[in-house]
C-alpha positions, 0 to 999 in steps of 0.5 A: 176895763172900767168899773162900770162894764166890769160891774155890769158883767157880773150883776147879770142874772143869770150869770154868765161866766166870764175869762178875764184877760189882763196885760201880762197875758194871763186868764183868769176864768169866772164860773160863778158870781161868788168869786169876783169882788169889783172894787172901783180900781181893784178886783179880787177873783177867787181861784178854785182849786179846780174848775168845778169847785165854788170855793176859792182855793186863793185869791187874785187881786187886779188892778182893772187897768190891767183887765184889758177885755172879758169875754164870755166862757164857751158853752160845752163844746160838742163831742168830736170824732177822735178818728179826724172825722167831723 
């Protein structure tokens, strides 16, 4: 992914958060702007201890080669019958 989409993605307000793919298949989950950093060839993303945390817990560094498409997070999906019903 370059600089340039990655940039643009988290400068938008309101914000959207954001999965992060990369190459060796692992997500990463942005759910707020505080927790990416974009560098030119490096991008740091703070990990929460839990989803609803604003803090990070650590930090994951990437290399935006390996950032391979972001997509936005889903909304909250509504309820479903537990009985296989719709």
């Amino acid at each position: 992914m370059s600089f340039d989409d990655l940039r643009e993605l988290t400068q938008r307000r309101p914000f959207v958060g954001l999965r992060l793919y990369t190459s060796d298949g692992n997500q990463l989950e942005v759910r707020h702007p505080e927790m990416i950093i974009v560098g030119r060839r490096t991008v740091a993303v703070g990990l929460p201890a839990t989803a609803a945390d604003n803090v990070a817990d650590r930090v994951a560094l990437l290399d935006l080669l390996h950032i391979v498409r972001a997509e936005p997070l889903e909304r909250a999906l509504p309820a479903t019958d537990q009985g296989g019903q719709a």
